[in-house]
Backbone of each chain as nested JSON, in Angstrom:
{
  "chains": [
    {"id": "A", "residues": [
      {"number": 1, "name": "UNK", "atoms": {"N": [145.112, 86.332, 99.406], "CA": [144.161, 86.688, 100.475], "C": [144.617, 87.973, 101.187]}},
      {"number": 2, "name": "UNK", "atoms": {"N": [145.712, 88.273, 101.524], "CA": [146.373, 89.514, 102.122], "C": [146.575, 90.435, 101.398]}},
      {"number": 3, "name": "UNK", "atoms": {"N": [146.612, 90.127, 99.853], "CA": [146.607, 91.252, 98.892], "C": [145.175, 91.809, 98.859]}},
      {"number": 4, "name": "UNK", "atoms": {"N": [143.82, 91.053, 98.796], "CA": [142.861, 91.474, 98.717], "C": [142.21, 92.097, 99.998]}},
      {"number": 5, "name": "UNK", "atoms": {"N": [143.4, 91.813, 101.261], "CA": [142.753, 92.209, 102.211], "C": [143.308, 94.165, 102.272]}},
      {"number": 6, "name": "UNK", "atoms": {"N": [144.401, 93.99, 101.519], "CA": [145.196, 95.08, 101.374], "C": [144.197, 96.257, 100.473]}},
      {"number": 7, "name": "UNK", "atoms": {"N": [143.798, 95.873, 99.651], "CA": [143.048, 96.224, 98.677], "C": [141.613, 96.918, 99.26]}},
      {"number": 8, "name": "UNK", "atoms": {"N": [141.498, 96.025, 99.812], "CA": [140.1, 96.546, 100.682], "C": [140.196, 97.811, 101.544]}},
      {"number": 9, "name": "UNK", "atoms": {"N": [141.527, 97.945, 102.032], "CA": [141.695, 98.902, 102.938], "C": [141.91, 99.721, 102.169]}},
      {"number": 10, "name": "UNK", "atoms": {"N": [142.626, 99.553, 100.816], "CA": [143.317, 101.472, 100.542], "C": [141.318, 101.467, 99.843]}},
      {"number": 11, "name": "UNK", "atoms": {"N": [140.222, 100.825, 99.318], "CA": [139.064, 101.057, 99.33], "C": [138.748, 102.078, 100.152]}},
      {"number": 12, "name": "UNK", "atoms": {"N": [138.399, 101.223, 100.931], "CA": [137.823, 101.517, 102.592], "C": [138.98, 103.368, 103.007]}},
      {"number": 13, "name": "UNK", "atoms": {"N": [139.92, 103.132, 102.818], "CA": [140.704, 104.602, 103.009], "C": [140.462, 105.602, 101.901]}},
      {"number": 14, "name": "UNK", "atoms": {"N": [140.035, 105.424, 100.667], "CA": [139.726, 106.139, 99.455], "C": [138.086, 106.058, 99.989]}},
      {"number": 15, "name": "UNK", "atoms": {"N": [137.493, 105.727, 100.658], "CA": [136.237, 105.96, 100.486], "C": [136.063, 107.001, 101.815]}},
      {"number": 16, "name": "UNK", "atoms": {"N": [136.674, 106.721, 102.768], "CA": [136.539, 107.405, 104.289], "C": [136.997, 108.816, 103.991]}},
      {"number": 17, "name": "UNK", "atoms": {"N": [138.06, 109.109, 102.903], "CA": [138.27, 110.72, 102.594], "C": [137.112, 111.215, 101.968]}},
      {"number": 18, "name": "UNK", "atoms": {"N": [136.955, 110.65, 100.885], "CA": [136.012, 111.086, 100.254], "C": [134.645, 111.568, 101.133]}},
      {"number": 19, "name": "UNK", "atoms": {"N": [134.539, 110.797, 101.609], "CA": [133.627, 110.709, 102.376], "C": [133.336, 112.284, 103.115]}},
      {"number": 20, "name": "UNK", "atoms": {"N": [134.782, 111.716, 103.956], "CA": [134.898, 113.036, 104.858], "C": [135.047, 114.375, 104.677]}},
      {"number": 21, "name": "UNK", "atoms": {"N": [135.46, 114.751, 103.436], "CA": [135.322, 115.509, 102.523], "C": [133.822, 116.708, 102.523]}},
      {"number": 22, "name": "UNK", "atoms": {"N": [133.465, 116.261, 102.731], "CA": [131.685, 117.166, 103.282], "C": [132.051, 117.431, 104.221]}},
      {"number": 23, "name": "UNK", "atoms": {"N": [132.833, 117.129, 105.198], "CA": [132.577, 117.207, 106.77], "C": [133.083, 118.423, 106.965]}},
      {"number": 24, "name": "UNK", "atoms": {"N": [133.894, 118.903, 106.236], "CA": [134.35, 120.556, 106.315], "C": [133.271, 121.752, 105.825]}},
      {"number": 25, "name": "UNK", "atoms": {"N": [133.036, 120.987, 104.649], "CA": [132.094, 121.997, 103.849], "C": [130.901, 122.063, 104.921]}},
      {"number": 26, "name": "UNK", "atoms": {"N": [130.064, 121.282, 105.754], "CA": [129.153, 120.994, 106.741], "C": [129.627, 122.273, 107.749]}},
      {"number": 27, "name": "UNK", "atoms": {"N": [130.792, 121.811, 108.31], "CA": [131.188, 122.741, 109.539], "C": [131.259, 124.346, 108.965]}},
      {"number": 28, "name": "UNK", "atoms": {"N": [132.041, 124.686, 107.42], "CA": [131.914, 126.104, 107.104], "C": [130.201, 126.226, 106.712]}},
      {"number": 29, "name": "UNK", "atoms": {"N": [129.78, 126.086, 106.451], "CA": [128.147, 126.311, 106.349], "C": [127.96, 126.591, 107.628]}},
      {"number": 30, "name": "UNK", "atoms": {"N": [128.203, 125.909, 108.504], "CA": [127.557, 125.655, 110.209], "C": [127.853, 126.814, 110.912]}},
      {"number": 31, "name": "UNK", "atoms": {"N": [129.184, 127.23, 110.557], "CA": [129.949, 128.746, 111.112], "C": [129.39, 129.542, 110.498]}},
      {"number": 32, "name": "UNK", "atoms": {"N": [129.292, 129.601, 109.457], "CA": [128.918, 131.233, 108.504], "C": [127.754, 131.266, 108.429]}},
      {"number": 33, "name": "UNK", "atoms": {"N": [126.774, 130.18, 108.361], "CA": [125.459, 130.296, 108.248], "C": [125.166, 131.195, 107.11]}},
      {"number": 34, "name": "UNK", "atoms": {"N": [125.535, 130.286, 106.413], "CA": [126.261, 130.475, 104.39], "C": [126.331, 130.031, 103.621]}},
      {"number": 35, "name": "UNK", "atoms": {"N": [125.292, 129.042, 103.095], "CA": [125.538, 128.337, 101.896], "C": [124.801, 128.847, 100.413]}},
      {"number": 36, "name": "UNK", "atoms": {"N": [125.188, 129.988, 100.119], "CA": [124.168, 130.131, 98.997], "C": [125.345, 130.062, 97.957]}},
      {"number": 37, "name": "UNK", "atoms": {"N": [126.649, 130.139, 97.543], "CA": [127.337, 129.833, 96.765], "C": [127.5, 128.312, 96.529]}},
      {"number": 38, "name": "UNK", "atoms": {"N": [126.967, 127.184, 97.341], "CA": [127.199, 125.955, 97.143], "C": [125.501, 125.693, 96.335]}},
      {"number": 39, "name": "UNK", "atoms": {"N": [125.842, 125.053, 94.704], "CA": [124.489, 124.944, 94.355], "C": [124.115, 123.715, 95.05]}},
      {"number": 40, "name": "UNK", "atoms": {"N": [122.425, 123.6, 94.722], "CA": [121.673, 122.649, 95.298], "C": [121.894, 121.253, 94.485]}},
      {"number": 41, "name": "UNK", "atoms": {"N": [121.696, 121.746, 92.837], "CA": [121.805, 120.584, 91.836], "C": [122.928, 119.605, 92.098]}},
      {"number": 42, "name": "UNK", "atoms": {"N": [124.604, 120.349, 92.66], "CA": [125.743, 119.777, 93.307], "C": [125.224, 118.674, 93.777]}},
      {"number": 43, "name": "UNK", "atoms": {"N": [124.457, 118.831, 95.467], "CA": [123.911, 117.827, 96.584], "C": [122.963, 117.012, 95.686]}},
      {"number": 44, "name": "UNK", "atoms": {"N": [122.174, 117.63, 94.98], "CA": [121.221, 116.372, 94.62], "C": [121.503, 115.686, 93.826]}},
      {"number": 45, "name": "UNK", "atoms": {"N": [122.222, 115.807, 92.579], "CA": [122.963, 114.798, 91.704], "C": [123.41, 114.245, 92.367]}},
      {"number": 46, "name": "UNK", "atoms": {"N": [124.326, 114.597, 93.352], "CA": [125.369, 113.432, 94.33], "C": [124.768, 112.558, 94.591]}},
      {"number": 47, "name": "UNK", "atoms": {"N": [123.25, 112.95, 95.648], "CA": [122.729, 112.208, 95.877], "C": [122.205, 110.812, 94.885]}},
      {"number": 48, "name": "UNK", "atoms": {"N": [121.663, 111.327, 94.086], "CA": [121.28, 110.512, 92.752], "C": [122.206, 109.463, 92.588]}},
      {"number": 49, "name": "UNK", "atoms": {"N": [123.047, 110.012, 92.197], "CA": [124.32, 109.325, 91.551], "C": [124.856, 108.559, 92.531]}},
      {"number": 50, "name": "UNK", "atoms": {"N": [125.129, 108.669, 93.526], "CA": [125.422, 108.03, 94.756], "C": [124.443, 106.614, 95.364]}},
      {"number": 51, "name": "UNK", "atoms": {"N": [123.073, 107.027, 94.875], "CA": [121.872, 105.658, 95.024], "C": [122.528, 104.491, 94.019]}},
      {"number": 52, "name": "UNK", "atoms": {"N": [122.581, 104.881, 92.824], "CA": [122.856, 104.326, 91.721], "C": [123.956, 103.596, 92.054]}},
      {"number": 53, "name": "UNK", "atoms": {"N": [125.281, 104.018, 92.591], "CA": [126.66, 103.665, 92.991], "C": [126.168, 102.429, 93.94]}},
      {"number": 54, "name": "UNK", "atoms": {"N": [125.396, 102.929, 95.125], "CA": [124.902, 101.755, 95.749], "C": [124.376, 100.729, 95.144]}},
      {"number": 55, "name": "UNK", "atoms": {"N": [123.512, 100.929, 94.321], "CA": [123.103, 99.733, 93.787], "C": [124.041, 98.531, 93.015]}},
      {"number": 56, "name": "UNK", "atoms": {"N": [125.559, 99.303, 92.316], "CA": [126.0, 98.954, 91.899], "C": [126.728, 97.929, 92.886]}},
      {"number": 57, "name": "UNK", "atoms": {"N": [127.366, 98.771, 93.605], "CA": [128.383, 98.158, 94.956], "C": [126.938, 97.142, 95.328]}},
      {"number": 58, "name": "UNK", "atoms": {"N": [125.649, 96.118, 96.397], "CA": [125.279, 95.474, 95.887], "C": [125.124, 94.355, 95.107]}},
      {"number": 59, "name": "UNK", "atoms": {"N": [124.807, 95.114, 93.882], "CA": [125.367, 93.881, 92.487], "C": [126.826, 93.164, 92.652]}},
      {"number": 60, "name": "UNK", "atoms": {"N": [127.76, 94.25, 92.771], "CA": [129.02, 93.595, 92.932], "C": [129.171, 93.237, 94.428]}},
      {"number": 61, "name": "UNK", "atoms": {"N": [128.5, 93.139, 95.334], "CA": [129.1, 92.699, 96.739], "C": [130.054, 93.613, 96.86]}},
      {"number": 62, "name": "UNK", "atoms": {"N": [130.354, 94.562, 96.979], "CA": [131.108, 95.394, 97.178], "C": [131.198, 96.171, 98.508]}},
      {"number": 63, "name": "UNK", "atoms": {"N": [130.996, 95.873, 99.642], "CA": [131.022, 96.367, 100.918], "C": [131.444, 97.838, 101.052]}},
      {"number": 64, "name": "UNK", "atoms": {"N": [133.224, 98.453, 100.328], "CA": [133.71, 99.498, 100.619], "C": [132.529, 100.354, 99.707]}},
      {"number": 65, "name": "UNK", "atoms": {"N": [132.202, 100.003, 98.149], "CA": [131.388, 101.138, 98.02], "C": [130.005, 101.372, 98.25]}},
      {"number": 66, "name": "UNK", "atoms": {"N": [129.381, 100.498, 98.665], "CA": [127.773, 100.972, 99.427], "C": [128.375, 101.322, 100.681]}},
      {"number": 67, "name": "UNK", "atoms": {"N": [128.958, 101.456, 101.469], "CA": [129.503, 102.053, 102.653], "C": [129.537, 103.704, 102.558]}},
      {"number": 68, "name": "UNK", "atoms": {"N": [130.434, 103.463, 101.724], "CA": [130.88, 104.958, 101.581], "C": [129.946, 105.852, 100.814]}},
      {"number": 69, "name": "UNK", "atoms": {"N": [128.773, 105.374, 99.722], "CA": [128.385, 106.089, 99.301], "C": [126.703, 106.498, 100.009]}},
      {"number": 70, "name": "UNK", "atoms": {"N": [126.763, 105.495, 100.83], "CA": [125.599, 105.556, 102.128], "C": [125.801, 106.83, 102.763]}},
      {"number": 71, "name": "UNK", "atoms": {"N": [127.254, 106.805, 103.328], "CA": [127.891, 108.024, 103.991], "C": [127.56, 109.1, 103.471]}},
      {"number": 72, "name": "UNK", "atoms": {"N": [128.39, 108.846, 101.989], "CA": [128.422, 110.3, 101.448], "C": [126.772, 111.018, 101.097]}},
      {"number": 73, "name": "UNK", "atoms": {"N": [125.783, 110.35, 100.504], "CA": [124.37, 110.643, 100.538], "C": [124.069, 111.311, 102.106]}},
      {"number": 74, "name": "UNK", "atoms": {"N": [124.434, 110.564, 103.647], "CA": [124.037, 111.176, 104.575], "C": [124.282, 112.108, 104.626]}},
      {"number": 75, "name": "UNK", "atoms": {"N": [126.103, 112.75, 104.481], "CA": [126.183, 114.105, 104.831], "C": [125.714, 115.014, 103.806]}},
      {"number": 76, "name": "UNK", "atoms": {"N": [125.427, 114.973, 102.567], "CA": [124.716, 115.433, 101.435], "C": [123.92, 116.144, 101.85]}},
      {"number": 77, "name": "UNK", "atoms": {"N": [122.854, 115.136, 102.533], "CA": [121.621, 115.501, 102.934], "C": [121.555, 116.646, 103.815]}},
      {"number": 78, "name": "UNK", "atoms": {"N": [122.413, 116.701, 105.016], "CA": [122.996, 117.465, 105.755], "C": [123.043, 118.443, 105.641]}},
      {"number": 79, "name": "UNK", "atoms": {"N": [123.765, 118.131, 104.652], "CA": [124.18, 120.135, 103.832], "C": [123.54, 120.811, 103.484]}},
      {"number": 80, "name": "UNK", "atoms": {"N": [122.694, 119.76, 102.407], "CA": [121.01, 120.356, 101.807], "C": [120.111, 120.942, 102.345]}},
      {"number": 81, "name": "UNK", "atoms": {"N": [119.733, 120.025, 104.049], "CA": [119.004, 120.901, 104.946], "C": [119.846, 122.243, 105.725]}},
      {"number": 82, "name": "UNK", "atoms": {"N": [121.075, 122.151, 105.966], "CA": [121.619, 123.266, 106.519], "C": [121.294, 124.477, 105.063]}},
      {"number": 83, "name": "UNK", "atoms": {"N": [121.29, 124.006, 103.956], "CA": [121.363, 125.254, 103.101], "C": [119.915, 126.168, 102.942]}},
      {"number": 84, "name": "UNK", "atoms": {"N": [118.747, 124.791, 103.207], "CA": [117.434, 125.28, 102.944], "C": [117.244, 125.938, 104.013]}},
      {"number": 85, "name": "UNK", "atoms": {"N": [117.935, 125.668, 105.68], "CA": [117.631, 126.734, 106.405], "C": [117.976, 127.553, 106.841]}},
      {"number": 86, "name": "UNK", "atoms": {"N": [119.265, 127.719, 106.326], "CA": [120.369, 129.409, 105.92], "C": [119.518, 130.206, 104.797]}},
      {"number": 87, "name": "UNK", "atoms": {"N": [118.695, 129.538, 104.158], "CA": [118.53, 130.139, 102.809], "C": [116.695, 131.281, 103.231]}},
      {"number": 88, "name": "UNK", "atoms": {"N": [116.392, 130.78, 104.406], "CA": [114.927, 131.282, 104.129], "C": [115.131, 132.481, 104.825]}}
    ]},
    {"id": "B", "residues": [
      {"number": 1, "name": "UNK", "atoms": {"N": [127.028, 86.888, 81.357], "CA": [127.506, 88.111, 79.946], "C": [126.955, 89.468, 80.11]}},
      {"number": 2, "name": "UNK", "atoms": {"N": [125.611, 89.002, 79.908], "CA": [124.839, 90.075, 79.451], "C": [124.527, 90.879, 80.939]}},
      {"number": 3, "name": "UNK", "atoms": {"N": [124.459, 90.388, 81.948], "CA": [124.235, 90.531, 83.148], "C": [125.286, 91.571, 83.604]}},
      {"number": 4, "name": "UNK", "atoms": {"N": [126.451, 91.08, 83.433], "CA": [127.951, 91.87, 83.544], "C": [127.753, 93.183, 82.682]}},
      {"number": 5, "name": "UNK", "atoms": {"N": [127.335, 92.877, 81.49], "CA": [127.088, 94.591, 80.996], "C": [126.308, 94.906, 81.434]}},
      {"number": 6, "name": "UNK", "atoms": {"N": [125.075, 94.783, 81.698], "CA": [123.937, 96.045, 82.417], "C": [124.688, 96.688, 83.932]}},
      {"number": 7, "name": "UNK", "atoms": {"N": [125.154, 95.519, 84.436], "CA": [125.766, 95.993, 85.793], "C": [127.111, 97.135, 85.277]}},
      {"number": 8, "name": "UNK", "atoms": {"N": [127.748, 96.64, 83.866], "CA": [128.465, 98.023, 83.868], "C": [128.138, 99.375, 83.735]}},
      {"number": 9, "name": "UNK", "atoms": {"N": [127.184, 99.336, 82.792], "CA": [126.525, 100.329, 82.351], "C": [125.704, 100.857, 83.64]}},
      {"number": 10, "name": "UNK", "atoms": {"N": [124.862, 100.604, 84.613], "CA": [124.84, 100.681, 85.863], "C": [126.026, 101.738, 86.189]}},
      {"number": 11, "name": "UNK", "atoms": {"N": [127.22, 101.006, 86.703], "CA": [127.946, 101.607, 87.5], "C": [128.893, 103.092, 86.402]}},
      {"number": 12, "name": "UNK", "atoms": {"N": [128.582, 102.602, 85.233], "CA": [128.53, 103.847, 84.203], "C": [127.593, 105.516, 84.589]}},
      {"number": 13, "name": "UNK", "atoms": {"N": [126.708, 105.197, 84.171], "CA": [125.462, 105.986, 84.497], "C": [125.695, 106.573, 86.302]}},
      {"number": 14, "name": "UNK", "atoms": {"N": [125.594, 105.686, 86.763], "CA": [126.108, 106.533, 88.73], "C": [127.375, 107.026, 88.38]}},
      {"number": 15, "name": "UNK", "atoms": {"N": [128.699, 106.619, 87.509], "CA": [129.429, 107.349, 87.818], "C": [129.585, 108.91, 86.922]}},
      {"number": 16, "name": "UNK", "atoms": {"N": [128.965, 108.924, 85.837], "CA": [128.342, 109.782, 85.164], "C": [127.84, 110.708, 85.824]}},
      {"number": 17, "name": "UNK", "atoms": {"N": [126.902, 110.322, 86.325], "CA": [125.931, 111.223, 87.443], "C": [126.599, 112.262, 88.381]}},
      {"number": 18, "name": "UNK", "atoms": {"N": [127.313, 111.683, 89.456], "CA": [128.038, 111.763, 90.252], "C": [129.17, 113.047, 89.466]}},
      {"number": 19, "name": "UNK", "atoms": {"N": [129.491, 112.585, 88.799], "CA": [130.995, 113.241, 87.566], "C": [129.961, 114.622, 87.239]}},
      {"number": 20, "name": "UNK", "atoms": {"N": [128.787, 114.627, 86.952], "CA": [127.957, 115.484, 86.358], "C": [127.895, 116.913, 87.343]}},
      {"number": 21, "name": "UNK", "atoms": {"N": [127.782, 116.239, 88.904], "CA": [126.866, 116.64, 89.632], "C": [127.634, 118.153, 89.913]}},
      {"number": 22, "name": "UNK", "atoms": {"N": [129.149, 118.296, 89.506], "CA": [129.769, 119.132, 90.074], "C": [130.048, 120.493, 88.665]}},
      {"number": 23, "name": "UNK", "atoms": {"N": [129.409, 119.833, 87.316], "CA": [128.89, 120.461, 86.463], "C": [128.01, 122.047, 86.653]}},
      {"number": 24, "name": "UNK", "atoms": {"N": [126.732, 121.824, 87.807], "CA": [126.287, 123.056, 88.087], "C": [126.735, 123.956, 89.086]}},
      {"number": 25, "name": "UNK", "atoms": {"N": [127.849, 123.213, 89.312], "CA": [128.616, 124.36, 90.628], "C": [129.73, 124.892, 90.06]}},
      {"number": 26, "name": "UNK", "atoms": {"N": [129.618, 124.359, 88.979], "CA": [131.275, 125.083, 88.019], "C": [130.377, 126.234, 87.247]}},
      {"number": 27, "name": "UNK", "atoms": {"N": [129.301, 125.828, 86.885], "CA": [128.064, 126.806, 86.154], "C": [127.764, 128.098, 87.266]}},
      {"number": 28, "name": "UNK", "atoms": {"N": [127.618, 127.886, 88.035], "CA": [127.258, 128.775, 89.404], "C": [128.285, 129.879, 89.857]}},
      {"number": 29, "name": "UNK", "atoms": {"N": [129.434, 129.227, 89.921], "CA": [130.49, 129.774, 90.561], "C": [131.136, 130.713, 89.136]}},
      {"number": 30, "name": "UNK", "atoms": {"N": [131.034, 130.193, 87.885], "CA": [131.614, 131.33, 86.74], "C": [130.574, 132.015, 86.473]}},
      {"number": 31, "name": "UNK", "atoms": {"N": [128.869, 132.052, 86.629], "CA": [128.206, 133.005, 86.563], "C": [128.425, 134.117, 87.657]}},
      {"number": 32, "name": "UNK", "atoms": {"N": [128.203, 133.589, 88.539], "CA": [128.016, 134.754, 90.078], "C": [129.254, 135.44, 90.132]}},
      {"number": 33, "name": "UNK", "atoms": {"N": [130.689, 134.318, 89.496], "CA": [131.821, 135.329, 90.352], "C": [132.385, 134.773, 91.317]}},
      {"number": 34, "name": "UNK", "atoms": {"N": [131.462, 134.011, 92.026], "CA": [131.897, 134.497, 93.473], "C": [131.127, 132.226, 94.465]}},
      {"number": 35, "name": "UNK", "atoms": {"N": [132.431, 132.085, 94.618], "CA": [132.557, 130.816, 95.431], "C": [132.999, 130.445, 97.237]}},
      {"number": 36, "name": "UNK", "atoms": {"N": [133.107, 132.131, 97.342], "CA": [133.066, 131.768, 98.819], "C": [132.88, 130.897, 100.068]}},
      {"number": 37, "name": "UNK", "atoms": {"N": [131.483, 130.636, 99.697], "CA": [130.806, 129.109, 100.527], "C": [131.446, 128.379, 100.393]}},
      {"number": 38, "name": "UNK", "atoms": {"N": [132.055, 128.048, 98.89], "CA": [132.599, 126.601, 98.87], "C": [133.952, 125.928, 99.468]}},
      {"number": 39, "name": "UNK", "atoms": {"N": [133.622, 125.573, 100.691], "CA": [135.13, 124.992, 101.091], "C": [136.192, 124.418, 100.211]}},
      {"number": 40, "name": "UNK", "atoms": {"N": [137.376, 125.184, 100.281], "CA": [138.549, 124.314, 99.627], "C": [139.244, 123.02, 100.223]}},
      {"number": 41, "name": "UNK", "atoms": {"N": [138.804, 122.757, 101.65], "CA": [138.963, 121.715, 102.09], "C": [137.942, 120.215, 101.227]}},
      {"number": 42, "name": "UNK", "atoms": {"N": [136.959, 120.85, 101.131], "CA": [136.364, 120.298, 100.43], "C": [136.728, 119.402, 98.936]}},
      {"number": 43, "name": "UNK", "atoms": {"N": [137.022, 120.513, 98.325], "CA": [137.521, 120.075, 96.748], "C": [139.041, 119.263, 97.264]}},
      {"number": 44, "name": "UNK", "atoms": {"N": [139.852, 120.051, 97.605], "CA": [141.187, 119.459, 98.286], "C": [141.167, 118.016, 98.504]}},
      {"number": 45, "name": "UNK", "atoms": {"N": [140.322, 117.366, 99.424], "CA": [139.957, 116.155, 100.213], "C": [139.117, 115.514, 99.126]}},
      {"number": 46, "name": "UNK", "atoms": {"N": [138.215, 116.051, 98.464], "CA": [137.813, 114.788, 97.374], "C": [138.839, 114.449, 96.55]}},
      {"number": 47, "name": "UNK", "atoms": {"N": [139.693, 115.708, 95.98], "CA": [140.886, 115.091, 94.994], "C": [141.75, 114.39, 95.183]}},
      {"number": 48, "name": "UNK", "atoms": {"N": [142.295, 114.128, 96.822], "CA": [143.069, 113.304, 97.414], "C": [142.29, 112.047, 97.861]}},
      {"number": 49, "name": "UNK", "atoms": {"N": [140.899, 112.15, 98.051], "CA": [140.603, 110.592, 98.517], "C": [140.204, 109.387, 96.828]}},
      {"number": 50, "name": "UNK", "atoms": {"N": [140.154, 110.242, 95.898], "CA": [139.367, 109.974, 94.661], "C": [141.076, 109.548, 93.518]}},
      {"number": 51, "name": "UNK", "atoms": {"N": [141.965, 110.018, 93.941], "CA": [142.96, 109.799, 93.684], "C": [143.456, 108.558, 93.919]}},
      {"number": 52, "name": "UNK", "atoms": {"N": [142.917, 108.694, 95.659], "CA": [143.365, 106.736, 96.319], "C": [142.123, 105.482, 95.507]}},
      {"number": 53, "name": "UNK", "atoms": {"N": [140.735, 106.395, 95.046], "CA": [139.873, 105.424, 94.276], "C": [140.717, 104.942, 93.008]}},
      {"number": 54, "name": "UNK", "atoms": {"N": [141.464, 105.922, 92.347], "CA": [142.158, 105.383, 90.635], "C": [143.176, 104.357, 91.178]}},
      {"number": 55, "name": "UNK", "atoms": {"N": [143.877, 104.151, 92.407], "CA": [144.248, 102.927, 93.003], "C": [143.698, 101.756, 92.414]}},
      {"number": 56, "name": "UNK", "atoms": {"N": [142.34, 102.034, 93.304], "CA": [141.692, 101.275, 93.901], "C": [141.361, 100.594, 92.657]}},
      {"number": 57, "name": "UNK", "atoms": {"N": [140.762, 101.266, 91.766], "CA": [139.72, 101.199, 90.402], "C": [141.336, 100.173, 89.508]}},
      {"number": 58, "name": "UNK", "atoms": {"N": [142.481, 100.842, 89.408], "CA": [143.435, 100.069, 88.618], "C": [144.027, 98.458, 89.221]}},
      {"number": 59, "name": "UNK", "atoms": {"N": [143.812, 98.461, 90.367], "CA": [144.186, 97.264, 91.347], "C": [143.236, 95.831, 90.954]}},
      {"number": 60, "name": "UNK", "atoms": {"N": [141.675, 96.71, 91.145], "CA": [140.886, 95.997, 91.232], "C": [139.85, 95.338, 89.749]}},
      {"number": 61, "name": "UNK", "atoms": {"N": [141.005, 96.191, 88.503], "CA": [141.048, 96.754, 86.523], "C": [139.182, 97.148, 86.276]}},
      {"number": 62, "name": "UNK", "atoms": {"N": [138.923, 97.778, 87.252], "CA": [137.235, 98.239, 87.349], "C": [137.889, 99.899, 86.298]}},
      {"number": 63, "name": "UNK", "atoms": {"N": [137.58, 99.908, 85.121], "CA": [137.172, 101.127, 83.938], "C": [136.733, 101.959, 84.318]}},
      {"number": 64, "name": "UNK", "atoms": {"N": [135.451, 101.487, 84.725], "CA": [134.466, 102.872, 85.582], "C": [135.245, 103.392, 86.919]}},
      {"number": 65, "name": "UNK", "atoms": {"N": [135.159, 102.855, 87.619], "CA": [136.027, 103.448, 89.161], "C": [136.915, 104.499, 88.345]}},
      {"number": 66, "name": "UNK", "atoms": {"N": [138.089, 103.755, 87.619], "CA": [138.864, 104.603, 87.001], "C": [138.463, 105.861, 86.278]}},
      {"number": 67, "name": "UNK", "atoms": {"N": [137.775, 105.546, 85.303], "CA": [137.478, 106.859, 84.42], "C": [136.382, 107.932, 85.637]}},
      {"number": 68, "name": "UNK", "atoms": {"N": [135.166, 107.182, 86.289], "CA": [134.575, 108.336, 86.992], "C": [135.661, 109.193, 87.863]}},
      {"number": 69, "name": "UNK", "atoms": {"N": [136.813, 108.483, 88.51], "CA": [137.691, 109.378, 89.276], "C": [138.277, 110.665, 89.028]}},
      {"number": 70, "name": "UNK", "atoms": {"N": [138.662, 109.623, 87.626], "CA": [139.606, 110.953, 86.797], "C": [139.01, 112.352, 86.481]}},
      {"number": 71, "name": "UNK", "atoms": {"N": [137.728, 111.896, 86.082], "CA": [136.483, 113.241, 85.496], "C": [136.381, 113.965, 86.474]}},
      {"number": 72, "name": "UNK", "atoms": {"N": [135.961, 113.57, 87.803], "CA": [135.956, 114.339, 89.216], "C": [136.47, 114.944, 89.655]}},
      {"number": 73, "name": "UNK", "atoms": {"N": [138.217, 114.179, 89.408], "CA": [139.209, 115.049, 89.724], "C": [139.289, 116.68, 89.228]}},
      {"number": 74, "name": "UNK", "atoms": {"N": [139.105, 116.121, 88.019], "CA": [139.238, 117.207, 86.311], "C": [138.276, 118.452, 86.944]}},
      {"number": 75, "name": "UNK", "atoms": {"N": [137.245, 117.714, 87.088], "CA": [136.039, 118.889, 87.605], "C": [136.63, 119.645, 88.498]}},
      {"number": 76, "name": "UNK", "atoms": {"N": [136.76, 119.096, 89.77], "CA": [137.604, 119.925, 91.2], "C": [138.617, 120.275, 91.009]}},
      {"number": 77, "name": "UNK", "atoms": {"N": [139.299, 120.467, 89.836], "CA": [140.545, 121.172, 90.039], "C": [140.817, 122.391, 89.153]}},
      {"number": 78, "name": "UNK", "atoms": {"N": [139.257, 122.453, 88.036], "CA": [138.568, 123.321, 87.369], "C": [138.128, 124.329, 88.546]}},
      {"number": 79, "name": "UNK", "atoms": {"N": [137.065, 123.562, 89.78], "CA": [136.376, 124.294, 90.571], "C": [137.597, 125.369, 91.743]}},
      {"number": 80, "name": "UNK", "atoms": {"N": [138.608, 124.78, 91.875], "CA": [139.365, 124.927, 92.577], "C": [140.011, 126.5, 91.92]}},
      {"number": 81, "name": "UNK", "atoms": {"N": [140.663, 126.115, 90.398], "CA": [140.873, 127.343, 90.165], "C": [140.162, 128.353, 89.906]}},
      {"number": 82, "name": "UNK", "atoms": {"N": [139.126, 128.047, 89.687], "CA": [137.847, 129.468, 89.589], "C": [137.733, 130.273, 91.064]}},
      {"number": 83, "name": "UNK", "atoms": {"N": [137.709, 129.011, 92.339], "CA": [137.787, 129.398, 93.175], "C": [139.134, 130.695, 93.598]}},
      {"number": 84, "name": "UNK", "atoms": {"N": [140.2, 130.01, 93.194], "CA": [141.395, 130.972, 93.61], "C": [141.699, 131.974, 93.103]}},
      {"number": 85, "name": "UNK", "atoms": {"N": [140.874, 132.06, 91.648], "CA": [140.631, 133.69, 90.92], "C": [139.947, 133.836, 91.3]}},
      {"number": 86, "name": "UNK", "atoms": {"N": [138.461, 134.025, 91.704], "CA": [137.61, 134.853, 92.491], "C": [137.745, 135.746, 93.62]}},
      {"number": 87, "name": "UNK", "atoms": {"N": [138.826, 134.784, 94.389], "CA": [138.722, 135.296, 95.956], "C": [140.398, 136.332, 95.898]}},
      {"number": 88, "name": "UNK", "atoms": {"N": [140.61, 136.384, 94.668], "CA": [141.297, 137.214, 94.498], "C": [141.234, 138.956, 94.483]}}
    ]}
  ]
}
């Protein structure tokens, strides 16, 4: 029970980097008002691929990864709109 | 049985996806030259939180977790050095 509770956390800690991981790329976009070297296909596969992940996590009851990949789709999105409106 | 494979193949396909997604930014960044936008905090922080997933993925003997990590990694550390010759 303490091993799996252990388990859950380095999850839950492998998912919160990852995660957070956009949160820079977000803020340099936000400063430079600059994203045309980051492609779009990048964000939207993620996105994609990231629904799919959810569904999986779901199937498996998996709490840490529909969490994290909820996350990671939000700031995705984020980026996507910061890029479409750096871009016009 | 059979249930357990679609759900793998599932979490196959998202992690595929996902593994894919960083495919057109490796395409992008060796056409143009030029990766500026792309935070290295960025790539940096996925390779270290995706690192704690092959943990996670070997702890928990999940294939997919494992193998999508590894590919990701592979990708970002492809993206990483294109990055550090460019901005050269």
């Amino acid at each position: 029970m303490i091993e799996e509770f252990w388990v859950s956390i380095l999850g839950s800690v492998a998912a919160a980097i990852v995660t957070a991981s956009f949160v820079p790329q977000i803020i340099r976009g936000y400063r430079t008002k600059h994203l045309g070297d980051v492609s779009y296909l990048l964000m939207i596969t993620i996105c994609i691929g990231m629904s799919l992940w959810i569904g999986y996590g779901i199937i498996k009851q998996d709490l840490v990864i529909i969490g994290a990949n909820i996350s990671t789709i939000a700031l995705n999105v984020i980026l996507l709109v910061l890029k479409v409106k750096y871009s016009k």
